[in-house]
C-alpha positions as CSV (number, residue, x, y, z in Angstrom):
1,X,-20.1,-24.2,0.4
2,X,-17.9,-22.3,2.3
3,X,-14.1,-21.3,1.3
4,X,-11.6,-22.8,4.1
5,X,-8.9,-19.9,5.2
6,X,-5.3,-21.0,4.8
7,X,-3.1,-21.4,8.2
8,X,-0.3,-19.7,6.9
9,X,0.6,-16.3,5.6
10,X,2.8,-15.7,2.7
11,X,6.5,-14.9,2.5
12,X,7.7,-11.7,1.6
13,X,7.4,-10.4,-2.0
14,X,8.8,-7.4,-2.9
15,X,11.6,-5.6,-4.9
16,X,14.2,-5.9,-2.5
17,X,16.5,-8.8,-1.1
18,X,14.8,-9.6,2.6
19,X,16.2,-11.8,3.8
20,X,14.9,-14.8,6.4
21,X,15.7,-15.3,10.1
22,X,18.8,-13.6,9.8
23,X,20.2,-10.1,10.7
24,X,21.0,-7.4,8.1
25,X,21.9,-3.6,7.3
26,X,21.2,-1.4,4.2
27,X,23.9,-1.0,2.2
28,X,24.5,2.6,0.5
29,X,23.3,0.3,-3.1
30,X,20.2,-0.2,-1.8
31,X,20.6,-3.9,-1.0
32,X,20.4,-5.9,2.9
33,X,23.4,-7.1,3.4
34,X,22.7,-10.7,5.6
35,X,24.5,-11.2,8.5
36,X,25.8,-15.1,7.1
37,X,27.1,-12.6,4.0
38,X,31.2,-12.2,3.8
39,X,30.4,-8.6,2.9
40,X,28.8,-8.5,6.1
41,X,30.3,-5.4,8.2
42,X,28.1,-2.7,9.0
43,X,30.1,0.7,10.0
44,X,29.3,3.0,12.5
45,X,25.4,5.1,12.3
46,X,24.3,1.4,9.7
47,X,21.3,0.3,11.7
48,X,21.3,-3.4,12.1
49,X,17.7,-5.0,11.5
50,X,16.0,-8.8,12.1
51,X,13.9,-10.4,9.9
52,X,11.7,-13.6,11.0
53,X,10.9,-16.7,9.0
54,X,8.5,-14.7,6.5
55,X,11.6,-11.7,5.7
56,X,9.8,-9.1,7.1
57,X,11.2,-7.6,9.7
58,X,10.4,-7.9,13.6
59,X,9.1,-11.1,15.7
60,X,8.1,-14.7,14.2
61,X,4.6,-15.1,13.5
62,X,2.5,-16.7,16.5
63,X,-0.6,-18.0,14.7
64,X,-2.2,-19.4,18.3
65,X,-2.0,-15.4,20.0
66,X,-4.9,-14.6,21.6
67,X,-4.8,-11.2,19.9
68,X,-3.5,-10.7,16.4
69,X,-2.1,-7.2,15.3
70,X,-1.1,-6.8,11.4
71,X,0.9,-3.6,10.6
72,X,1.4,-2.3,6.5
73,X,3.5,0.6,4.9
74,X,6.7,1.5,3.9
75,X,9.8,2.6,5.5
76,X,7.8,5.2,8.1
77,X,5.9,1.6,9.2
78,X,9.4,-0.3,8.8
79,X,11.3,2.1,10.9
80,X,13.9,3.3,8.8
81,X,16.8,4.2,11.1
82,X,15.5,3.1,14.1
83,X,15.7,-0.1,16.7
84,X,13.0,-1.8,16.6
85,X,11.7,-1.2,20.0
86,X,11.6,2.6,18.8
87,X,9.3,1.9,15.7
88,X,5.2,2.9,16.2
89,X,4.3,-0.3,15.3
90,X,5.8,-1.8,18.5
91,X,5.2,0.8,20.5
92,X,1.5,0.2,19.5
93,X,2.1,-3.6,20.7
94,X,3.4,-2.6,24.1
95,X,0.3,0.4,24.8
96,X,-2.5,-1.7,23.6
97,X,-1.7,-4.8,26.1
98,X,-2.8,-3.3,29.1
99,X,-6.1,-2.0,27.2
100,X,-6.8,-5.4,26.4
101,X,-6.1,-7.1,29.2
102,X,-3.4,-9.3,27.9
103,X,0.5,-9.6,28.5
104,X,2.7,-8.0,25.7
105,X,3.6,-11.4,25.0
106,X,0.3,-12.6,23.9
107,X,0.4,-10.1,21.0
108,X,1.5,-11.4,18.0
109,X,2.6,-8.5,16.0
110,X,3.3,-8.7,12.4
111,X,4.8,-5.3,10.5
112,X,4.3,-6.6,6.3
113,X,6.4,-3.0,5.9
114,X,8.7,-2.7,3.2
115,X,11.4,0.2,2.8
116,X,10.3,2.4,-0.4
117,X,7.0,0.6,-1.1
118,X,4.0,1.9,-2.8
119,X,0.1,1.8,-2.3
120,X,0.2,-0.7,-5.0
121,X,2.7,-3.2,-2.8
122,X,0.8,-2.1,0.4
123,X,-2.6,-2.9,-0.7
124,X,-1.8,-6.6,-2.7
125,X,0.2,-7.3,0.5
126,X,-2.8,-6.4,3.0
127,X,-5.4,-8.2,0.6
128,X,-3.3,-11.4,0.5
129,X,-2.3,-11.9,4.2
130,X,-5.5,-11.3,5.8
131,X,-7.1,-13.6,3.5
132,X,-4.6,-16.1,4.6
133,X,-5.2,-15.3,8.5
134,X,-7.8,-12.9,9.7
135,X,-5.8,-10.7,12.4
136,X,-7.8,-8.9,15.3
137,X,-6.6,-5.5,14.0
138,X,-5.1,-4.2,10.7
139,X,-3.8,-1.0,10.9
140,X,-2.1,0.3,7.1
141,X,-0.5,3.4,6.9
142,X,-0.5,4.2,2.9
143,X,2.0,6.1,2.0
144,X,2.7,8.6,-0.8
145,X,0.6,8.3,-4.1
146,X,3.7,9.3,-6.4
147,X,5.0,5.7,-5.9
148,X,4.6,2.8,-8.1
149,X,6.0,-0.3,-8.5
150,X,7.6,-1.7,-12.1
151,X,6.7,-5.3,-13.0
152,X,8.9,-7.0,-15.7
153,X,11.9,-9.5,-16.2
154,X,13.7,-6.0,-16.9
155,X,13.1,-4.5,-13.6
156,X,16.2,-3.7,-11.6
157,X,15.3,-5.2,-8.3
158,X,14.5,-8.5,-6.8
159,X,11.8,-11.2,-7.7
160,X,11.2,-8.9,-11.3
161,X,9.7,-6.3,-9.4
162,X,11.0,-2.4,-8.9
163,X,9.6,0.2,-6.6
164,X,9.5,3.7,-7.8
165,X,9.7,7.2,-6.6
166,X,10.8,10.7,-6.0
167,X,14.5,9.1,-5.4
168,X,14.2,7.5,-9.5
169,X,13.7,10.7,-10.9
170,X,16.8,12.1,-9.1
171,X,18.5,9.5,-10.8
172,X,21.1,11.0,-13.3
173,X,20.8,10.0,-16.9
174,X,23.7,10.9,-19.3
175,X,22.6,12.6,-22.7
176,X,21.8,10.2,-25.1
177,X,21.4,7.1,-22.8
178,X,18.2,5.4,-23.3
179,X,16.6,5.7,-19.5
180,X,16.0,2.1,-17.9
181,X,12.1,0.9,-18.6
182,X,11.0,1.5,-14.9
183,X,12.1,5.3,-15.0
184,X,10.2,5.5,-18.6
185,X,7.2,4.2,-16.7
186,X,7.4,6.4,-13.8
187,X,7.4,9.6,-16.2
188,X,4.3,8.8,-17.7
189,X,2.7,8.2,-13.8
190,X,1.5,11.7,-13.6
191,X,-0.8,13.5,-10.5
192,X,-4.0,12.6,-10.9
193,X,-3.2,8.9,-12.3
194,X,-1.4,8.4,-9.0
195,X,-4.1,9.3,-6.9
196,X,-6.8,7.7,-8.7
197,X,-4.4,4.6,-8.3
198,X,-4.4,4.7,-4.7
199,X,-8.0,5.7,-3.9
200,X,-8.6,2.3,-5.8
201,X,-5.8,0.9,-3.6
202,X,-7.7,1.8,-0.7
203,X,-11.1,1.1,-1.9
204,X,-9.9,-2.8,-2.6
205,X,-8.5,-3.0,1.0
206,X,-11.5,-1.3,2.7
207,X,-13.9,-3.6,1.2
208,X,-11.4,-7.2,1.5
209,X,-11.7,-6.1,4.8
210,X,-15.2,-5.1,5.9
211,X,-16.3,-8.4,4.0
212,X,-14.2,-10.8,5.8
213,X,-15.4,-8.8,9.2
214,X,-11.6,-7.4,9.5
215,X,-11.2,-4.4,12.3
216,X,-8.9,-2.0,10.3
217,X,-7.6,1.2,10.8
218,X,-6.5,3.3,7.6
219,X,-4.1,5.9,7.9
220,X,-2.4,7.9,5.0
221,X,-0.5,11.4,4.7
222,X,-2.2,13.2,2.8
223,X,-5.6,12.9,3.7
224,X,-6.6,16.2,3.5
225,X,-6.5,15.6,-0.1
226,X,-10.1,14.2,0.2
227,X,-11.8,17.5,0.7
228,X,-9.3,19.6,-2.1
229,X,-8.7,19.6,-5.8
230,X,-8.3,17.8,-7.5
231,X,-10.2,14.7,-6.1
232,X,-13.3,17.2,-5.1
233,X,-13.1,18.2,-9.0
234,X,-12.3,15.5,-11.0
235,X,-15.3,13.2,-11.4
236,X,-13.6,9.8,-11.5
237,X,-11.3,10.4,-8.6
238,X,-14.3,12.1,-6.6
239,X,-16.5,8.7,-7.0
240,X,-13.9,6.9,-5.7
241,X,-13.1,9.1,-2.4
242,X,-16.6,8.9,-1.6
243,X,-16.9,5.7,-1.0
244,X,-13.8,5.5,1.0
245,X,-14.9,5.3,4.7
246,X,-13.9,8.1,6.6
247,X,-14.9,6.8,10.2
248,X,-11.9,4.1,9.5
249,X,-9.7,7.3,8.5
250,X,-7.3,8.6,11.0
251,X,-7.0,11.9,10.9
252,X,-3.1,11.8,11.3
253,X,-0.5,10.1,10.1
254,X,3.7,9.9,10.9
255,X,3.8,13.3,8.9
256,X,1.5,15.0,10.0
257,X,1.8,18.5,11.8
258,X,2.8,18.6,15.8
259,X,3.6,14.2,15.2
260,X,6.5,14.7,13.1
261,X,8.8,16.7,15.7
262,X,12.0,14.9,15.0
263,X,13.9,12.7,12.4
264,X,16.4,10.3,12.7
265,X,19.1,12.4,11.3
266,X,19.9,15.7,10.5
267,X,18.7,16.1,6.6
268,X,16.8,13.3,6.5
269,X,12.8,13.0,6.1
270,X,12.2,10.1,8.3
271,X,10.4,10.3,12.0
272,X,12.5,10.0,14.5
273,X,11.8,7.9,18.2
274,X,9.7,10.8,19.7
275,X,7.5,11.0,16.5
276,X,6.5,7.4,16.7
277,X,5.4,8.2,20.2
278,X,3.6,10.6,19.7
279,X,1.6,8.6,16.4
280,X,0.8,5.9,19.1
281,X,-0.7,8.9,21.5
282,X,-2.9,9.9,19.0
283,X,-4.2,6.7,17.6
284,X,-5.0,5.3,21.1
285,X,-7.0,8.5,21.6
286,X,-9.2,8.2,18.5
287,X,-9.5,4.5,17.9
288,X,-11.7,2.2,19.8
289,X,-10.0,-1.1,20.7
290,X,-11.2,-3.9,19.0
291,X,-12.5,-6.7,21.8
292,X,-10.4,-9.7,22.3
293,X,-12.4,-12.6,20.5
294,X,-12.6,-16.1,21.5
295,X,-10.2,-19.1,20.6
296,X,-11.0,-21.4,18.1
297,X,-11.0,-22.0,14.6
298,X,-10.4,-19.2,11.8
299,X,-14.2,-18.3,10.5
300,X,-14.4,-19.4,7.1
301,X,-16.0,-16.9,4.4
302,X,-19.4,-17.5,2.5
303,X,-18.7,-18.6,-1.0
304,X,-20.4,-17.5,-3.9
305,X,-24.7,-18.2,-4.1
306,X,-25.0,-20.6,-7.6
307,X,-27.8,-18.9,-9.0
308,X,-30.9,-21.5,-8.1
309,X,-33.9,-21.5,-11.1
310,X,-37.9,-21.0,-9.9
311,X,-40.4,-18.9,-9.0
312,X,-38.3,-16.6,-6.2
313,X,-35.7,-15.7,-9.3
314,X,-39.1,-13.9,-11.5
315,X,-38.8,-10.7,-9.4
316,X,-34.3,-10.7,-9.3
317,X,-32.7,-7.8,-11.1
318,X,-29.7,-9.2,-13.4
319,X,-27.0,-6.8,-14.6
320,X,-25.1,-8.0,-17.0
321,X,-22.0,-5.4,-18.0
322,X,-18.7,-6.1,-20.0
323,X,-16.8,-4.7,-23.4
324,X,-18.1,-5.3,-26.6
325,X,-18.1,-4.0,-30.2
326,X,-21.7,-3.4,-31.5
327,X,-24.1,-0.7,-33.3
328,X,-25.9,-0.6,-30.4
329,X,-27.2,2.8,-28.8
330,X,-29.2,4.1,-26.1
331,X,-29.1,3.3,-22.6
332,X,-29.5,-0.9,-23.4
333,X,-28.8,-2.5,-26.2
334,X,-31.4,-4.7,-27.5
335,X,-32.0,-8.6,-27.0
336,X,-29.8,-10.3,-29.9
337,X,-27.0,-8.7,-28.8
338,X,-27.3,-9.2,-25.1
339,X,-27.8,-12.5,-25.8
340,X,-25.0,-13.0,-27.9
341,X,-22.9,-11.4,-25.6
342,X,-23.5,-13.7,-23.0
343,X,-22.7,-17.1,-24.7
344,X,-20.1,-17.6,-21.6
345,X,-23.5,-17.0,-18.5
346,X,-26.0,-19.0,-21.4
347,X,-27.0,-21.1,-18.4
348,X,-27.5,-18.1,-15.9
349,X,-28.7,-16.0,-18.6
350,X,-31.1,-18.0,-19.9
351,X,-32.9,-19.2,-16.6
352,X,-32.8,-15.6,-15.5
353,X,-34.3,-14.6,-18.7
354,X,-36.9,-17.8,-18.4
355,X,-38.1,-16.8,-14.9
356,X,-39.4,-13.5,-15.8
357,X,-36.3,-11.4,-14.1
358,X,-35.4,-8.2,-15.4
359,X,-32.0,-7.7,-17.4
360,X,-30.1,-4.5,-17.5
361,X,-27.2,-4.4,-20.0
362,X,-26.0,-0.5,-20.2
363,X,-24.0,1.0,-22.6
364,X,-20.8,0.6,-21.7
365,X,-18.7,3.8,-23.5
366,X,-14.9,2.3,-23.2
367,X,-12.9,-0.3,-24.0
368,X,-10.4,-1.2,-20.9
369,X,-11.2,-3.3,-18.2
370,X,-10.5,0.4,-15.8
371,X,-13.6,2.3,-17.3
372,X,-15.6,-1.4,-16.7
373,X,-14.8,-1.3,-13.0
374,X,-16.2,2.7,-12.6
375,X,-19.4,1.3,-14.6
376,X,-19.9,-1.7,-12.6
377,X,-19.1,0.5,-9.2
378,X,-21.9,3.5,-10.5
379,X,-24.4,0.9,-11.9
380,X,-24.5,-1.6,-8.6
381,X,-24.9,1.5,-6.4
382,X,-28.0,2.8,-8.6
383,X,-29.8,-0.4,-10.3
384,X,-29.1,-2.7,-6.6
385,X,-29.0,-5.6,-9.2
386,X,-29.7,-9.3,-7.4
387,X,-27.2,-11.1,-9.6
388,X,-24.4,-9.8,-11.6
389,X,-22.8,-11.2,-14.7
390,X,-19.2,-9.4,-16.0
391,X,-17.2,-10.3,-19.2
392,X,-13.6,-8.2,-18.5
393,X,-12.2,-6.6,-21.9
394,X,-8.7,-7.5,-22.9
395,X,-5.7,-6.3,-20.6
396,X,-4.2,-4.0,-23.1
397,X,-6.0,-1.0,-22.7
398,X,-6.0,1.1,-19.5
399,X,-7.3,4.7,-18.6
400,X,-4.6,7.4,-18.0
401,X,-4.3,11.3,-17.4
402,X,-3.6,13.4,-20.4
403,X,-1.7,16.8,-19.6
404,X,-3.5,19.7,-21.2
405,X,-2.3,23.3,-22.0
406,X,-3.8,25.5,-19.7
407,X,-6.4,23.1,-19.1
408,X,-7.2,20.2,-16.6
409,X,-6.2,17.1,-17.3
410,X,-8.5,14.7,-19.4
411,X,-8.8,11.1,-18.6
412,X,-8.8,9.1,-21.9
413,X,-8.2,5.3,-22.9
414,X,-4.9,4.5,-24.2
415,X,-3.8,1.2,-26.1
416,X,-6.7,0.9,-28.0
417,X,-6.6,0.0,-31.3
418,X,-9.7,2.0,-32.6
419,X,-9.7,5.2,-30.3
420,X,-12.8,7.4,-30.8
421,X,-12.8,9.6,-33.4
422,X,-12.8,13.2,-31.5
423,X,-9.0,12.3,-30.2
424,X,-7.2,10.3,-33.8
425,X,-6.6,14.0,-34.4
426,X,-5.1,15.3,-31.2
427,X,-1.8,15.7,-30.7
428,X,-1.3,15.3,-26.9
429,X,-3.2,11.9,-27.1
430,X,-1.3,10.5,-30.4
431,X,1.9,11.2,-28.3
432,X,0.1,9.9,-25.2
433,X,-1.0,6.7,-27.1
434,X,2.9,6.2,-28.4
435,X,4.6,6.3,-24.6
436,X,1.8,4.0,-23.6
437,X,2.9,1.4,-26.0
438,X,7.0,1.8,-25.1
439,X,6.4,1.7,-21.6
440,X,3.7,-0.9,-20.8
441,X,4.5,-4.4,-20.9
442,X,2.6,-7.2,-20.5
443,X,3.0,-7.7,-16.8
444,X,2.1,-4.3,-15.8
445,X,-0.6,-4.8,-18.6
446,X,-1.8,-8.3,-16.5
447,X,-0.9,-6.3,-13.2
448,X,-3.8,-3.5,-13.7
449,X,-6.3,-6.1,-15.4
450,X,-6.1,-8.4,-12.0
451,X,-6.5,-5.6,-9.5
452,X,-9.9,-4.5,-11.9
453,X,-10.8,-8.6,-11.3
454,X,-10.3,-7.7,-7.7
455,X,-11.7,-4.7,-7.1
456,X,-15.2,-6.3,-8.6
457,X,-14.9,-9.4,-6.7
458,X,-14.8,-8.0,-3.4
459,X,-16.8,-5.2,-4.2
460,X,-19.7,-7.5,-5.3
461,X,-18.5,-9.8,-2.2
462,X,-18.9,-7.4,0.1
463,X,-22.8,-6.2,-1.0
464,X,-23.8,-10.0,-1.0
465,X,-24.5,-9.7,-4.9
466,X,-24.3,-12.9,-6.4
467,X,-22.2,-12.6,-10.0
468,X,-20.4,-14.5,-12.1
469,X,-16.9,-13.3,-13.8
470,X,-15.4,-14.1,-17.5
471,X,-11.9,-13.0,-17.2
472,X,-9.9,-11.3,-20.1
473,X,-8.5,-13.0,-23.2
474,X,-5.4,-15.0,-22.5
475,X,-5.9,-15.4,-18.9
476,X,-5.3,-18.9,-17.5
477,X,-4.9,-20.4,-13.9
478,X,-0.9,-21.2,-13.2
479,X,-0.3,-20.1,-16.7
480,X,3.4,-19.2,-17.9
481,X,4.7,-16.2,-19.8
482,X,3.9,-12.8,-18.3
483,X,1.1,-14.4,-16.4
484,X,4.2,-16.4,-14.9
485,X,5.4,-13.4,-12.8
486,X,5.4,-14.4,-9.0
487,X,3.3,-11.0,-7.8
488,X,0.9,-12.0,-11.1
489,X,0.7,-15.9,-9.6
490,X,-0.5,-14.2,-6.0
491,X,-3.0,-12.0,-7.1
492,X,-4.3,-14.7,-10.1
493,X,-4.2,-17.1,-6.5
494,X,-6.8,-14.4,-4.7
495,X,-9.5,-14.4,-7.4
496,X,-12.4,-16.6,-5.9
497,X,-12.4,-19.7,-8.8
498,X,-16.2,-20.6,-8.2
499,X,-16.9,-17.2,-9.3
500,X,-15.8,-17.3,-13.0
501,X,-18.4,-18.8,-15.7
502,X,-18.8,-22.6,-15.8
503,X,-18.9,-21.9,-19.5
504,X,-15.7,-20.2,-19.2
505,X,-13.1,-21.3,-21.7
506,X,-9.6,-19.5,-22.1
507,X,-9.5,-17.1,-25.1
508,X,-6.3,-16.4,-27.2
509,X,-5.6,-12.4,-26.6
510,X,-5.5,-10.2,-29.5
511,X,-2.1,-8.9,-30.3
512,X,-1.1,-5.7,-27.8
513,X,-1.1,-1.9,-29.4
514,X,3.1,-1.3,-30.0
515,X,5.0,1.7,-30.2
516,X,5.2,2.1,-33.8
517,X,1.5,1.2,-34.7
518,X,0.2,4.2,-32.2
519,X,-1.3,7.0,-34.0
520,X,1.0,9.6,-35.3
521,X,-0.6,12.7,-35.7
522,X,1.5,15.3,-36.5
523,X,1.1,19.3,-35.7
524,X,-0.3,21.6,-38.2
525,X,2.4,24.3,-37.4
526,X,4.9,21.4,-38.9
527,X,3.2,20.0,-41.9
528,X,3.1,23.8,-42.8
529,X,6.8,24.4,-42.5
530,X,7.6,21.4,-44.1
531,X,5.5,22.2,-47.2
532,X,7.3,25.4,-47.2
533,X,10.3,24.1,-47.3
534,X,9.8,21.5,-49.7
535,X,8.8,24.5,-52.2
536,X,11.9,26.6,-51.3
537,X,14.2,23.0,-52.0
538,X,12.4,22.9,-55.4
539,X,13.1,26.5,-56.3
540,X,16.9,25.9,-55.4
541,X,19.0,25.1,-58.4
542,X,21.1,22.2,-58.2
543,X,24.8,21.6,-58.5
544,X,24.5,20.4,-62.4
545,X,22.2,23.5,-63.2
546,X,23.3,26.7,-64.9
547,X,23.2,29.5,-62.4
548,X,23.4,31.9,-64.8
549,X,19.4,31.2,-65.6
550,X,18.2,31.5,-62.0
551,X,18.1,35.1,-60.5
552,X,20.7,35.5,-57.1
553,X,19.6,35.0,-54.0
């Protein structure tokens, strides 16, 4: 069976108010301003910019081009400050047309840029559109790994959805204000989290990509981070970068050294018209041009192999990974619980176990759905398993960087509600695990544990590994609640249905760790001073006493 491509790609979705087939400017709030607005009247030095029929900015999408050309970033991609006949991704356009032998009006190009937007926007943008319409070239400039985006009905932006950065922490906060959830989120987003966000970012893209047969081109400003610390130290983020291939890497971006020679404005960061030249030099140079393929209809994507009982399945290697609670210990755990385990594959398991194949089940030492993902990435590289059956944990846990003093930082599990026993008594992770539960809600909960679902499905796509997939308590198709949020709804729509468990039924989620039920260890230092003081109050005489019986002080 094979998994028919849709004909059109997807409106814009992002945190700020683009709008359609209109004209607008940037407003010093933040917000376009349209051009059928009252409060339409740009001033002098306000760039004026056109959107198409999708809210992104530039040309209307020509879906019979001979040569498709996708472009994704933020505002270095959008041109920020520029006309749009000055922006790289046009200028690209216009150089390439010759090359390929084709008028500049036979390439449809489509910039999915948004002003401000993170790795995280970037790579669920690239991941849907190209799965909606296979271009002839993708070309996504990530951008810088201290950005995230804010999921939530409290988020201060559009559609529920707020992109964060170096500008939110400049934000001034009076003493005693309570600081607005997205900017609570973003101080917890520390260094090695963010790049370890956006190597996964980039991994997910890369292999959407390669499995659909997608020409791409990935550029990003600082890759030199690659071959320095701390992804060449840090195990998790190091296992990652390795698999991210280089050959697709530019080795400049917008920023870079001798590109970057001008802005648009005195004081201000972004490239001006002679650094987008000079980008366009530079990728010409090092990237071969993808060949002009022939008209007809969009190739349609190999669906999922059903796992087919006899004699060729008695020499298969099953691995069968996923988060459970058991005694078990060792590298396996033994047979009763493997088979209990996997009541939702009992049909796959069972005729795999019938035919003679062998079954791997590691050990899987974590609880969130993050530390699955690095197991099932490590274990499908080393066992090479023929089929692969995964049962994701609940959404509520997640991996994150713990700050130590004078000490690198440590990458632990947080919302758990039985942490391992080594960290109850630390005090860096008790005050860890008690941010984690104020500033995760259950969107940006949902938002991590789909982009794990992901991340497997196209990695296990992309090797030609058969698998099946049990999703996480409390997840349902179209469902409402948190699930109900409209970037949720689009990545929920991207998960490949014939690929989750026939036996698959939706599970009620256990409750999610809070604030107040996170450990709460306190410091020796201050259990000793209040003991101490506690002893001096009980020495003091009171009001009602006789001072005459208690010596002066």
């Amino acid at each position: 069976m094979a998994i028919l491509l849709e004909q059109t790609l997807a409106p814009y979705l992002g945190s700020l108010n683009h709008p359609t087939s209109r004209l607008a400017y940037l407003s010093r709030h933040g917000r376009f301003v349209a051009s059928d607005s009252p409060d339409f009247d740009p001033k002098a030095g306000e760039h004026v910019y056109r959107f198409n029929a999708l809210g992104y900015r530039g040309e209307d999408f020509n879906s019979g081009a001979p040569f498709k050309l996708f472009v994704f970033g933020c505002s270095y991609t959008f041109g920020s400050g520029l006309r749009y006949g000055q922006t790289w991704p046009y200028l690209l356009k216009q150089a390439m047309a010759p090359r390929l032998s084709l008028r500049r009006s036979q390439i449809s190009l489509q910039n999915f840029s948004q002003l401000g937007a993170s790795n995280s926007f970037i790579a669920r943008t690239v991941v849907e559109q190209c799965e909606r319409m296979q271009p002839d070239l993708a070309v996504i400039h990530f951008t810088h790994h201290q950005r995230t985006e804010y999921l939530g009905r409290d988020a201060r932006w559009s559609n529920d959805t707020e992109h964060l950065g170096s500008w939110s922490r400049q934000e001034p906060a009076g003493s005693g204000e309570i600081l607005p959830p997205g900017r609570r989120y973003l101080q917890q987003y520390t260094y090695r989290g963010s790049l370890l966000d956006t190597l996964k970012n980039m991994y997910l893209v890369q292999c959407a990509l390669k499995r659909r047969g997608i020409p791409y081109v990935f550029i990003w400003e600082t890759a030199r981070q690659f071959f320095r610390s701390p992804i060449s130290s840090t195990p998790a983020l190091r296992d990652f970068a390795l698999r991210i291939d280089k050959t697709r890497l530019c080795p400049v971006s917008i920023l870079s050294r001798g590109i970057r020679v001008d802005a648009i404005k005195k004081g201000d960061a972004h490239p001006g018209p002679k650094s987008q030249v000079k980008l366009v030099g530079r990728l010409l140079d090092w990237m071969p041009i993808p060949p002009v393929k022939a008209a007809g209809p969009p190739v349609a994507q190999a669906a999922n192999a059903p796992i087919v009982v006899g004699a060729s399945t008695a020499s298969r290697k099953v691995l069968v990974i996923g988060v459970r609670r058991c005694g078990c210990k060792g590298e396996i755990h033994d047979c009763a619980c493997t088979e209990s385990f996997c009541r939702v594959f009992k049909t796959r398991y069972r005729d795999a176990e019938r035919c003679g194949a062998t079954i791997h089940d590691p050990i899987l030492t974590g609880t969130s759905n993050d530390a699955l993902v690095r197991k099932l990435l490590a274990e499908s590289r080393g066992y090479q398993p023929d089929i692969v059956l995964v049962a994701f944990a609940d959404p509520g846990a997640a991996e994150h960087f713990v700050t130590r003093f004078l000490a690198k930082s440590r990458l632990v599990e947080l919302g758990v509600t039985s942490p391992p026993s080594a960290l109850t008594t630390n005090r860096r992770y008790a005050r860890s695990q008690r941010w984690f539960g104020r500033y995760m809600n259950d969107e940006l909960c949902w938002l991590n544990a789909l982009k794990n679902m992901l991340l497997a499905q196209e990695h296990l796509g992309l090797a030609q590994t058969t698998f099946a997939i049990a999703p996480p308590p409390g997840f349902v198709f179209d469902g409402d609640g948190a699930l109900a949020h409209p970037v949720l709804r689009s990545l929920a729509a991207r998960l490949d249905r014939t690929c989750i468990a026939e036996e698959w039924t939706p599970q009620p989620r256990l409750p999610r760790l809070q604030a107040d039920q996170a450990l709460d260890v306190e410091p020796r230092w201050r259990r000793a001073l209040a003991s101490y003081l506690a002893r001096l109050r009980a020495r003091r005489p009171s009001k009602d006493d006789d001072p005459n019986i208690y010596p002066l002080w």
